[in-house]
RONU-938442 format. One record per residue (C-alpha): chain; residue number from 0; x, y, z; residue in three letters. Coordinates in steps of 0.5 Angstrom, whole numbers. Layout:
N
<atom A NUM <X Y Z> ala>,
...
END
This chain:
367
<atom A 0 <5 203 278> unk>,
<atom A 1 <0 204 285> unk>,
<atom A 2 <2 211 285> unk>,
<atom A 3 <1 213 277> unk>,
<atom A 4 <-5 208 276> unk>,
<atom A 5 <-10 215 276> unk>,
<atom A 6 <-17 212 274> unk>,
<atom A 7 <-17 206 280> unk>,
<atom A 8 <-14 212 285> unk>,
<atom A 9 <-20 216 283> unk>,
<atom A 10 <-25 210 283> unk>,
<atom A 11 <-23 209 292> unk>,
<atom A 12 <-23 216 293> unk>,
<atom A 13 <-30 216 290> unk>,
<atom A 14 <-32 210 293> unk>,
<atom A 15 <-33 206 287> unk>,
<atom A 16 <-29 198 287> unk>,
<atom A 17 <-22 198 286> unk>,
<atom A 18 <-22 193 280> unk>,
<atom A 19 <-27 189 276> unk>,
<atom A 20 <-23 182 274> unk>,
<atom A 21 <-18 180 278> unk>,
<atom A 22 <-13 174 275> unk>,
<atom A 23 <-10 169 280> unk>,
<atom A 24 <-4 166 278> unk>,
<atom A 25 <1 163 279> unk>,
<atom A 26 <9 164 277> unk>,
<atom A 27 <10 161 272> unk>,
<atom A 28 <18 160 273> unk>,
<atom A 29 <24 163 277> unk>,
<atom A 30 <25 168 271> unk>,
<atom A 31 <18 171 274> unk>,
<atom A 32 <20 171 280> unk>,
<atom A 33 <27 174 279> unk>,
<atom A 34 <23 180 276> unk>,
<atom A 35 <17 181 280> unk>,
<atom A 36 <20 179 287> unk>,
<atom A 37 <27 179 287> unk>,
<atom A 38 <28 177 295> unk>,
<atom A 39 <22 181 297> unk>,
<atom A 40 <17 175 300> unk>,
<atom A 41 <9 177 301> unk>,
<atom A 42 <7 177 307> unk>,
<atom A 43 <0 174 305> unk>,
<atom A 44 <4 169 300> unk>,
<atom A 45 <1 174 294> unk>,
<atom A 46 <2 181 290> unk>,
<atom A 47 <0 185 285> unk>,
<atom A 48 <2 184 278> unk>,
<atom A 49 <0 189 272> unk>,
<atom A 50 <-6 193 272> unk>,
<atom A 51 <-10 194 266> unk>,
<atom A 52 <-15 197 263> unk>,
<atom A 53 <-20 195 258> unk>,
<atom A 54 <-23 200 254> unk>,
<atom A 55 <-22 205 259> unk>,
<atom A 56 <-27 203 263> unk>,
<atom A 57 <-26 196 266> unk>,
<atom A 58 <-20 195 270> unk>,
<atom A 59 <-17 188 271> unk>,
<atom A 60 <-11 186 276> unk>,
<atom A 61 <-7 181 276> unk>,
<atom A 62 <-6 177 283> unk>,
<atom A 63 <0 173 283> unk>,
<atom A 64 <1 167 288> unk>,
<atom A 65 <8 167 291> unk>,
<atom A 66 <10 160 288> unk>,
<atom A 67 <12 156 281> unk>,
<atom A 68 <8 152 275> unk>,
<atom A 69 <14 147 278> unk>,
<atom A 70 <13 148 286> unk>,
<atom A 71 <6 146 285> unk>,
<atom A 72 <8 140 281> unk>,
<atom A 73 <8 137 289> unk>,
<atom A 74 <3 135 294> unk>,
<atom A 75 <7 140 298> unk>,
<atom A 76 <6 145 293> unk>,
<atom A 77 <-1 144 292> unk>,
<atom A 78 <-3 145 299> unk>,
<atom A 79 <1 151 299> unk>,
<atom A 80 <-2 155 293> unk>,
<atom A 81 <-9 153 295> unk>,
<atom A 82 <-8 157 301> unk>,
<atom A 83 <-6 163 297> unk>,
<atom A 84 <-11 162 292> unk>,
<atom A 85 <-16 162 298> unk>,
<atom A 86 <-12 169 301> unk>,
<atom A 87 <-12 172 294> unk>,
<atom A 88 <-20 171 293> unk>,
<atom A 89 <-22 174 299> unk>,
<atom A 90 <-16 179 297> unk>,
<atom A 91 <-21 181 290> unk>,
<atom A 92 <-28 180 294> unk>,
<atom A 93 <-25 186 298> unk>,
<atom A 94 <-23 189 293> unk>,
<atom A 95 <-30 189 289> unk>,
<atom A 96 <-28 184 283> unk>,
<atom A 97 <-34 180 280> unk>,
<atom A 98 <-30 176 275> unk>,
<atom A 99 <-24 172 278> unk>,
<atom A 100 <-20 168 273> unk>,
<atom A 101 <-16 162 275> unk>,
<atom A 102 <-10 163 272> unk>,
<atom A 103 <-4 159 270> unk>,
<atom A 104 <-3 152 273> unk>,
<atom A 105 <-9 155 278> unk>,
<atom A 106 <-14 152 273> unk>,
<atom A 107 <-13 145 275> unk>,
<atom A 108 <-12 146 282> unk>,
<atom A 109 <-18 144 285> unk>,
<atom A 110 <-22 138 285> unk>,
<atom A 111 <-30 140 283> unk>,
<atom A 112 <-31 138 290> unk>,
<atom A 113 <-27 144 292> unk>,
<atom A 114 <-29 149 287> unk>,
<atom A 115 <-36 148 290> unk>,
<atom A 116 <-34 150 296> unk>,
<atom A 117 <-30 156 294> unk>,
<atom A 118 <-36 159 289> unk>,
<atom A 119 <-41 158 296> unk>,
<atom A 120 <-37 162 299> unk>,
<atom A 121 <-36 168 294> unk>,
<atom A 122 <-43 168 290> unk>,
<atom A 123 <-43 174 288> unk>,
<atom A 124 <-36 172 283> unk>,
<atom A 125 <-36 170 277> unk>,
<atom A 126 <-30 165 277> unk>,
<atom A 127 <-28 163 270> unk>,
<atom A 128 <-23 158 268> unk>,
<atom A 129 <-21 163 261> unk>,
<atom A 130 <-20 157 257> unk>,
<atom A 131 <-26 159 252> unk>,
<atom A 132 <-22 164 250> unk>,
<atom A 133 <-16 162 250> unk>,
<atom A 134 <-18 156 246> unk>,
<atom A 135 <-22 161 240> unk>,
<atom A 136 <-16 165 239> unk>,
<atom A 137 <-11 159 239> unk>,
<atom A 138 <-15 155 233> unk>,
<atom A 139 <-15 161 229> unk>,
<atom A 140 <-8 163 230> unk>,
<atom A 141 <-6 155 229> unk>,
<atom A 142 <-10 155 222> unk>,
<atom A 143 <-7 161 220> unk>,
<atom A 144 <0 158 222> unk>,
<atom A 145 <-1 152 218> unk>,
<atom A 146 <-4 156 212> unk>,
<atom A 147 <2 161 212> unk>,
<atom A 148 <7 154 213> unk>,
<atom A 149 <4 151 207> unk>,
<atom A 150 <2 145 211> unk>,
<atom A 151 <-4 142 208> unk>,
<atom A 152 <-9 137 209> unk>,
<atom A 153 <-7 131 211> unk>,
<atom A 154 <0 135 214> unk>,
<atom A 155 <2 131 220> unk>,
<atom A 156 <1 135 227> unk>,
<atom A 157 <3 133 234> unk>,
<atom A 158 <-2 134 239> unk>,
<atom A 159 <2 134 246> unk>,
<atom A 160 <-3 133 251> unk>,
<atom A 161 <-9 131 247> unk>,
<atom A 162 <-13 129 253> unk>,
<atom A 163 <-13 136 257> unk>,
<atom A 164 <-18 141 256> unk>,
<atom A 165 <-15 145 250> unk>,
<atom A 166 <-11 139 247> unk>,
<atom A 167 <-18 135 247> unk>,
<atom A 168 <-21 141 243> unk>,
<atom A 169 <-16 142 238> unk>,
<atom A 170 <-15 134 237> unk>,
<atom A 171 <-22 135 234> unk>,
<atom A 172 <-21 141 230> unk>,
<atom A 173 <-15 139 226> unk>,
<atom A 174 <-18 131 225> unk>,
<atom A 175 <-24 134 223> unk>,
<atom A 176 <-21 139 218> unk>,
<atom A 177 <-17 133 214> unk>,
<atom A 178 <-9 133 219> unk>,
<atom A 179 <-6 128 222> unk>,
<atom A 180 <-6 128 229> unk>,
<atom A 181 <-1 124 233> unk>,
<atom A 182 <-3 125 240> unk>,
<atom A 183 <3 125 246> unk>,
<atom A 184 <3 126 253> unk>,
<atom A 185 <5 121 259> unk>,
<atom A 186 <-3 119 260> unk>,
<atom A 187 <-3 113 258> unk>,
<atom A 188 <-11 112 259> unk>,
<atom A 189 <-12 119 258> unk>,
<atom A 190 <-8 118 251> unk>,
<atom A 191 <-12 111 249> unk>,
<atom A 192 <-19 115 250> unk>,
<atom A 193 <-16 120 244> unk>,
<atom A 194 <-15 115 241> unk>,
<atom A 195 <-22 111 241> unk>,
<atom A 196 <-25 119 241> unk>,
<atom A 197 <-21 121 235> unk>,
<atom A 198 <-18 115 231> unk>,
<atom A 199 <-11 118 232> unk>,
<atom A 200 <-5 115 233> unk>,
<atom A 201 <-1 116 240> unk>,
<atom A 202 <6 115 244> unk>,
<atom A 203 <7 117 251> unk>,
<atom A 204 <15 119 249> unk>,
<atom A 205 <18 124 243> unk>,
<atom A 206 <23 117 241> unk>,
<atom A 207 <17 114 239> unk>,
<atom A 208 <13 120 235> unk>,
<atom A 209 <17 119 229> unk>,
<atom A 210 <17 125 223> unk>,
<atom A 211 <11 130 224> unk>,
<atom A 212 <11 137 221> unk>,
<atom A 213 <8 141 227> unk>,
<atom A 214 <6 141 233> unk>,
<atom A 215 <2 144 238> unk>,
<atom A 216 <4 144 245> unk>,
<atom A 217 <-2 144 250> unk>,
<atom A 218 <2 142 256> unk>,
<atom A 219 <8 143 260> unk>,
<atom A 220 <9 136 263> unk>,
<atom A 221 <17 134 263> unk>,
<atom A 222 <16 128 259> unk>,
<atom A 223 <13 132 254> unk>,
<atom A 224 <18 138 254> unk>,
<atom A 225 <21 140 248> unk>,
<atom A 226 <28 143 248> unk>,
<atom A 227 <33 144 243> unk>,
<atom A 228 <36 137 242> unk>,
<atom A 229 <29 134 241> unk>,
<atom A 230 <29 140 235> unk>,
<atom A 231 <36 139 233> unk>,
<atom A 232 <36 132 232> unk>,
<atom A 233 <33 127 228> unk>,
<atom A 234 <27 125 233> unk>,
<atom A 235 <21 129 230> unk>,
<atom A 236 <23 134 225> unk>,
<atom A 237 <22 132 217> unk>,
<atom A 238 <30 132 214> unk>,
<atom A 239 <32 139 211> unk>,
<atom A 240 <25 142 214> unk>,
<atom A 241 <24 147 219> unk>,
<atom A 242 <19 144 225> unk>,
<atom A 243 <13 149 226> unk>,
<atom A 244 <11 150 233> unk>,
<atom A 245 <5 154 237> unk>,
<atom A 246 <6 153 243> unk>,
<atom A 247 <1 155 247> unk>,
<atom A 248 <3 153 254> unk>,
<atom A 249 <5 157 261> unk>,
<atom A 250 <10 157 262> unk>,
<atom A 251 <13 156 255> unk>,
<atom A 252 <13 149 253> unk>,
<atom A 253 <20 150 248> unk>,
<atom A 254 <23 155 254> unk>,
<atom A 255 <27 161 252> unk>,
<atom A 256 <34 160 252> unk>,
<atom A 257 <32 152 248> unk>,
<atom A 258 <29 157 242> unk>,
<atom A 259 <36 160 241> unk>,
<atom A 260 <40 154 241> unk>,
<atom A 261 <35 151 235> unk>,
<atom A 262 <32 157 233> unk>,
<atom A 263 <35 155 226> unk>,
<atom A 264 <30 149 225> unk>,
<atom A 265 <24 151 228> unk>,
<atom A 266 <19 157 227> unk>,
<atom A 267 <15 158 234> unk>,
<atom A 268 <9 161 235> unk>,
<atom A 269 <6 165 242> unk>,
<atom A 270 <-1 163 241> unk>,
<atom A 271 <-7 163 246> unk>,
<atom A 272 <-6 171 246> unk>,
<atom A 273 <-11 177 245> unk>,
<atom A 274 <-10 183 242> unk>,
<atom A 275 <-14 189 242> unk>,
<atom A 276 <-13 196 241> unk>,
<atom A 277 <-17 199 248> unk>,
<atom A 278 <-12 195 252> unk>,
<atom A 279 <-7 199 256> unk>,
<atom A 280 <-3 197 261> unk>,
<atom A 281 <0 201 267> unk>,
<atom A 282 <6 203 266> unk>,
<atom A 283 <6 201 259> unk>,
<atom A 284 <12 197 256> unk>,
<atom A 285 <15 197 264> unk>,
<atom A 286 <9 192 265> unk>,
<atom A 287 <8 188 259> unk>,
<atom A 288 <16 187 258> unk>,
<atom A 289 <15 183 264> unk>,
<atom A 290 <10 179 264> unk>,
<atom A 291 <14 177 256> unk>,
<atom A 292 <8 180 252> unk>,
<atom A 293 <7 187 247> unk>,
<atom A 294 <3 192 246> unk>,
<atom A 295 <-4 191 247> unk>,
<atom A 296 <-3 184 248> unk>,
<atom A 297 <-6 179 253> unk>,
<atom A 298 <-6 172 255> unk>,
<atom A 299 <-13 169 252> unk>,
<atom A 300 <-16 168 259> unk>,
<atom A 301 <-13 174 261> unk>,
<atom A 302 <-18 177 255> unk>,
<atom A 303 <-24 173 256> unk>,
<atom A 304 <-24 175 265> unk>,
<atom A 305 <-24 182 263> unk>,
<atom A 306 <-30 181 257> unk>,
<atom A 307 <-34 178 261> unk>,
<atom A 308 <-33 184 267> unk>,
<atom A 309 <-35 188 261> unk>,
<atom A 310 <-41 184 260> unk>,
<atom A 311 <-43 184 268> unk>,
<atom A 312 <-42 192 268> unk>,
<atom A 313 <-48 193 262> unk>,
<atom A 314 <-53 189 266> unk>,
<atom A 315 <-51 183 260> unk>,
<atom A 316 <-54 175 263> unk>,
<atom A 317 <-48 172 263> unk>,
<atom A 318 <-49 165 269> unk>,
<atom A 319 <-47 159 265> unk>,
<atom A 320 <-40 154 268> unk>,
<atom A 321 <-34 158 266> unk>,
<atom A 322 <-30 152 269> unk>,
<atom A 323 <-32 148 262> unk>,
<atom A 324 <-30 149 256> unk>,
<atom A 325 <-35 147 250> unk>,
<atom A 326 <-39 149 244> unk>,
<atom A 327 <-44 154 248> unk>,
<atom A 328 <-39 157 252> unk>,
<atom A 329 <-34 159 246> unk>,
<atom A 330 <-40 162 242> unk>,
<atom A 331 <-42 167 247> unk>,
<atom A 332 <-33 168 250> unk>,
<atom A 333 <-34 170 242> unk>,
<atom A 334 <-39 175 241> unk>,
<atom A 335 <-36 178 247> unk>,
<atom A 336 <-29 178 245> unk>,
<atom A 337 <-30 182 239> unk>,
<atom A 338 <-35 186 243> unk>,
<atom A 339 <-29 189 246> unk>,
<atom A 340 <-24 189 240> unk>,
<atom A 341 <-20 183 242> unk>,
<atom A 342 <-17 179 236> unk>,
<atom A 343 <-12 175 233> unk>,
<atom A 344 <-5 179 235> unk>,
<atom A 345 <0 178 229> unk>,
<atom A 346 <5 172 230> unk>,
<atom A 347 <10 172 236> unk>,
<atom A 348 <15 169 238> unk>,
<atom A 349 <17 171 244> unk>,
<atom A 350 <14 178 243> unk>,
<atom A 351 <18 178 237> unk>,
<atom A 352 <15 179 229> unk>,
<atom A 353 <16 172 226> unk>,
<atom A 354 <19 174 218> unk>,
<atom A 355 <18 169 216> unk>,
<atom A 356 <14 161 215> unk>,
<atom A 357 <17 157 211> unk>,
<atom A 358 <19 151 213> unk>,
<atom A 359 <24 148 207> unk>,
<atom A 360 <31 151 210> unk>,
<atom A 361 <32 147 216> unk>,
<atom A 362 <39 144 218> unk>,
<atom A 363 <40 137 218> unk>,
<atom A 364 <33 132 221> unk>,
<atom A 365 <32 125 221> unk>,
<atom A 366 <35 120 216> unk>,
END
């Protein structure tokens, strides 16, 4: 990849900064760490992922920390990936970036206290959590699952994870559209503010969920993980009813090998990624293929990073907490976004075309 990657070969020989944006994140699994590692361990505790080019001029790298979405669940773990977060940001100062997302389970790793620290130290960086732009794509591709499913006004959908950043937002759009939301996750003071906030019903287990015609899968907590046994029985799943599922969570809330033994009663949806015509990655199909994507496909904060280096590189005044996700802030990830050419990608699962969302052809359900 460093070898055909010409455009950023040329930049060093001119002098100019080898990148523009650089993503940090985390492995989301051991399939992540099998693909681009394989018994090789960095020195440093972190290493280039795949290269991308926006529009021909901005470049973007991914900078993965060699650890997972689950071995960061420790205080062991946390301790760890903040040193080799820290290592990657001088890594991407060095390097020229001006942008840098805080990728994956990065996104909540530091305390306010801490990322303080971290922004005084790089002042020149923009850091930016990408959730405004992970957020924007995911309601339309919502709504537009809910609109292709038939799911109507007053349709009952389970928020997993209403009290997070992306659960909170989209807790809002669905009450305020008409839908019923159920809120489930294993916060219970997290769970009662939804409540209070929103007038929804909430349950801190699927056993309690009852009957539900979608959900939205913000969060990848085990307590509220769904795999095939949840969708094949009579939990949450209207009898005789596919369940519509957009699972917008890193690693996949309903994993891989969990979709292939329910994937007759449930039609999964990607979401939270963009697409845009002037995205190209290094190596092509070598490199989206690993990281599960398509084509001129990326994960929303992926797009919004290399929307906001673009912005930097035409001189546009972009200071503002990029940490925080709210009104003001997706207004402006919006214009930026389709400034560049990002847009809905056509609905995936897994990478693959969805055929079809009708929901009535689910085999057995609640009783």
């Amino acid at each position: 990849m460093a070898l055909l990657d010409w455009k950023t070969n040329w930049r060093i020989f001119t002098g100019k900064p080898a990148v523009d944006a650089v993503f940090i994140t985390n492995m989301r699994d051991k399939v992540d760490r099998v693909r681009f590692l394989g018994k090789w361990r960095p020195k440093e505790g972190h290493f280039n992922g795949p290269r991308y080019w926006l529009n021909g001029s901005i470049a973007g790298r991914t900078r993965a920390l060699d650890i997972t979405t689950d071995e960061m669940a420790t205080s062991e773990g946390r301790l760890k990936a903040k040193t080799q977060f820290a290592s990657a940001t001088r890594w991407a100062a060095a390097h020229g970036a001006r942008v840098i997302v805080l990728a994956a389970a990065t996104k909540r790793l530091f305390t306010d206290f801490e990322l303080e620290e971290l922004k005084a130290r790089f002042p020149g960086i923009v850091f930016t959590i990408g959730d405004n732009g992970t957020v924007l794509l995911l309601l339309q591709e919502t709504f537009r699952a809910l609109h292709n499913s038939r799911l109507s006004h007053g349709s009952k959908v389970a928020v997993l994870g209403p009290y997070g950043l992306i659960g909170d937002v989209m807790t809002r759009a669905l009450t305020s559209t008409g839908y019923r939301v159920v809120g489930v996750g294993p916060n219970r003071t997290g769970l009662k503010l939804a409540a209070q906030k929103y007038g929804i019903a909430t349950c801190a287990t699927f056993s309690q969920t009852e009957e539900v015609d979608a959900v939205v899968a913000c969060t990848h907590s085990r307590e509220v993980r769904l795999n095939a046994d949840i969708i094949n029985s009579n939990l949450i799943r209207r009898k005789g009813k596919k369940l519509l599922l957009i699972d917008v969570a890193e690693p996949s809330n309903l994993g891989y090998k969990e979709w292939l033994k329910c994937k007759n009663n449930v039609i999964r949806q990607d979401a939270g990624n963009g697409y845009a015509a002037g995205l190209k990655y290094v190596l092509g199909a070598i490199s989206y293929r690993m990281f599960r994507l398509t084509r001129g496909i990326t994960f929303g904060c992926f797009a919004e990073g290399l929307c906001l280096a673009a912005a930097l590189k035409r001189g546009d005044n972009i200071d503002g907490d990029w940490m925080s996700v709210h009104d003001e802030n997706m207004d402006r990830i919006s214009r930026l976004l389709r400034y560049e050419g990002f847009e809905m990608p056509s609905p995936r699962c897994f990478g693959r075309k969805i055929e079809s969302f009708d929901l009535g052809t689910g085999q057995g359900g609640r009783t």
